[in-house]
C-alpha positions in Angstrom: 95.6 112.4 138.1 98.0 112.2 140.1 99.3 115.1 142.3 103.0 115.1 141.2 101.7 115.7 138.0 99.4 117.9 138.5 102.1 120.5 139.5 104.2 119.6 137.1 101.7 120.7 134.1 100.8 123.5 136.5 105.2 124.9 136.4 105.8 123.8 132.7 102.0 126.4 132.4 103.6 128.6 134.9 106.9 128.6 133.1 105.6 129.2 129.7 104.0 132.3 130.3 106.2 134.0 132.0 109.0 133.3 129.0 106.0 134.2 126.6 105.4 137.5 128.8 109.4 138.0 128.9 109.5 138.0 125.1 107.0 140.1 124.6 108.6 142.4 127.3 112.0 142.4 124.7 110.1 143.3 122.0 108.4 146.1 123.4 111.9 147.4 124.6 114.0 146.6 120.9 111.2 148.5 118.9 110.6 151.5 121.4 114.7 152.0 122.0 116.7 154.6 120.1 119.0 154.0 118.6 119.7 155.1 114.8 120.8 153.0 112.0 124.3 153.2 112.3 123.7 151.8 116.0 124.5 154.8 118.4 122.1 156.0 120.4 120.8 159.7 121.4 122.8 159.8 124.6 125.8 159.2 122.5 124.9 161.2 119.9 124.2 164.1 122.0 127.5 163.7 124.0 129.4 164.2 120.9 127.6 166.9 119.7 128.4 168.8 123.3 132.3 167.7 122.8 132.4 170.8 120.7 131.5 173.0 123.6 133.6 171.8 126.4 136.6 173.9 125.5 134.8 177.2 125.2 132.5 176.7 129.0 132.9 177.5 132.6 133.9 174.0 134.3 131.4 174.3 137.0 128.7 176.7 137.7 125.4 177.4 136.3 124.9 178.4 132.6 121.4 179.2 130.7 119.6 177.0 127.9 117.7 178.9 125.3 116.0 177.0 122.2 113.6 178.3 119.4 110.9 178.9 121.0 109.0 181.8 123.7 109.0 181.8 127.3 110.4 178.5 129.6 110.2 175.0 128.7 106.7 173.2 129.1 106.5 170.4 131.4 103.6 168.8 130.2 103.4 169.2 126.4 102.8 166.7 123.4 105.7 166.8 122.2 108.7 166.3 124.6 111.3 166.4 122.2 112.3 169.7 123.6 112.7 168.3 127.8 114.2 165.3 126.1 117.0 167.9 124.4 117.1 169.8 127.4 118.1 166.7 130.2 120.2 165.3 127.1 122.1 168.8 127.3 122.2 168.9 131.0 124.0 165.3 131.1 126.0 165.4 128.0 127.5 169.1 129.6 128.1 167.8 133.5 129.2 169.1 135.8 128.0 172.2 134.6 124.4 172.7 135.5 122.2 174.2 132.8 119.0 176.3 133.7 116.1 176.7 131.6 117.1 180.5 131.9 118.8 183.6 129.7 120.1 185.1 133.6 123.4 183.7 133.0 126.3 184.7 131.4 126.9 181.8 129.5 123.8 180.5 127.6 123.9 177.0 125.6 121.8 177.5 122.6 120.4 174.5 121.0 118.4 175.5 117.7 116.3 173.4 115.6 115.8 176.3 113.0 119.2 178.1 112.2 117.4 180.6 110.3 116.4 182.1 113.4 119.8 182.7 114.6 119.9 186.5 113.9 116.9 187.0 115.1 117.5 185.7 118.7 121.2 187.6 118.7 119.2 190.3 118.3 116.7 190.2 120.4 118.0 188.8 123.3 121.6 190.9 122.9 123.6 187.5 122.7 127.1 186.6 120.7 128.1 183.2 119.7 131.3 182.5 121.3 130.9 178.9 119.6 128.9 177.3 116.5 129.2 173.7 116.4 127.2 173.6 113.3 125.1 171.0 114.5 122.2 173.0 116.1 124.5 173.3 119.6 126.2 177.0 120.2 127.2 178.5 123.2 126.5 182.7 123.6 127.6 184.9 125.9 125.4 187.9 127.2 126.7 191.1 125.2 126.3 193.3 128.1 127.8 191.8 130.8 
């Protein structure tokens, strides 16, 4: 055969697999993205849930994060549905930084269980300036 097209069978080869690979790329990306049936994803979703809080926050400064659950976030867990929530919050809530931490006087409550709501006024001497009955509140510490 002739060298012409030789490299000619070699680019159409060349070319094919890298549109297969390409593909396959897509498809990897469309199934593992998420976004919901009615076509908005989390980021969105999570923005709008925050809208409810903007009103009742400091503009700037630092403010704490508290969910259901004991002691600070785990980095390296199973389930990361909780960091997820957490750098969600922080970017839905900008400029405002928000610390894994109840040392603030402000504290950004996001709650999976609303049952438990009571319990963690209680116990951590909290009020809820804000409910956006969606799982997002905003407390204040009841002693400072």
């Amino acid at each position: 055969m002739k060298p012409k097209i030789l490299a000619l069978i070699g680019l159409l080869f060349i070319l094919s697999m890298a549109s297969l690979s390409s593909r396959r790329f897509m498809n990897i990306v469309m199934n593992n993205s998420e976004v919901t049936q009615a076509g908005t994803d989390i980021v969105s979703e999570m923005t709008k849930k925050a809208e409810c809080l903007q009103d009742f926050m400091p503009k700037k400064g630092i403010v704490g994060y508290l969910v259901n659950r004991e002691g600070p976030l785990p980095l390296h867990t199973i389930d990361k549905t909780e960091i997820q929530y957490y750098h969600l919050t922080q970017y839905a809530l900008s400029p405002v930084v928000i610390e894994d931490s109840l040392d603030h006087e402000y504290i950004v409550g996001h709650l999976n269980n609303p049952d438990e709501l009571g319990d963690i006024i209680t116990r951590f001497r909290l009020s809820v300036i804000k409910d956006c009955g969606n799982g997002l509140l905003l407390f204040k510490q009841s002693d400072q």
